[in-house]
C-alpha positions, 0 to 999 in steps of 0.5 A, spaced: 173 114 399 176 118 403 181 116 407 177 116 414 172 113 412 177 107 409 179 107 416 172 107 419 171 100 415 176 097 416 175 098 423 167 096 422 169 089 419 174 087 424 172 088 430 165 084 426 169 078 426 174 079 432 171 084 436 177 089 438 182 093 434 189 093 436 194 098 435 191 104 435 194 109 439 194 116 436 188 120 439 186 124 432 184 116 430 181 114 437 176 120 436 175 118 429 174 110 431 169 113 437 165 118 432 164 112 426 163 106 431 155 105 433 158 102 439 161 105 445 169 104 444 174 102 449 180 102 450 187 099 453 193 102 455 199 098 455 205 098 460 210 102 457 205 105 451 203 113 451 197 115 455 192 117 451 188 124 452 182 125 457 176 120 456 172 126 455 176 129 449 177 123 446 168 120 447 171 113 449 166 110 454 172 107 458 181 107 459 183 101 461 190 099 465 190 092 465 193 088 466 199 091 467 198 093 474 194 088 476 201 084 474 205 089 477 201 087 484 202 080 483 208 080 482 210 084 488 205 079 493 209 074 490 216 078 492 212 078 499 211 072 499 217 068 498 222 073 502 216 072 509 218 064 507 226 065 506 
């Protein structure tokens, strides 16, 4: 079996039993999970982590940010917070 389609599996069973797939990260094998899964593909882009192609190029269905942004925010409104009560 071709090493795609090995990948391709792999990915099928877990997200049969877990629903999600972690750790990918290289565009070439985003495209390659979108084009084997019979489901739209979404995916999460961590703080810190590279940003991944254009939705369009890469055929996912949606790029989320969370939760680091929303985090960041939180954080800041707590900083407000505490420095309006000092």
């Amino acid at each position: 079996m071709p090493a795609c389609e090995q990948m391709a599996e792999a990915a099928r069973r877990q997200m049969r039993h877990r629903g999600r797939l972690r750790g990918v990260v290289a565009d070439p094998l985003i495209a390659r999970l979108v084009e084997a899964s019979p489901l739209a593909v979404n995916i999460m882009v961590m703080t810190g982590s590279a940003e991944p192609g254009p939705p369009g190029e890469l055929g996912v269905a949606r790029i989320s940010h969370v939760p680091g942004p929303w985090r960041g925010a939180m954080q800041w409104l707590a900083d407000a917070a505490r420095a309006t009560m000092a």
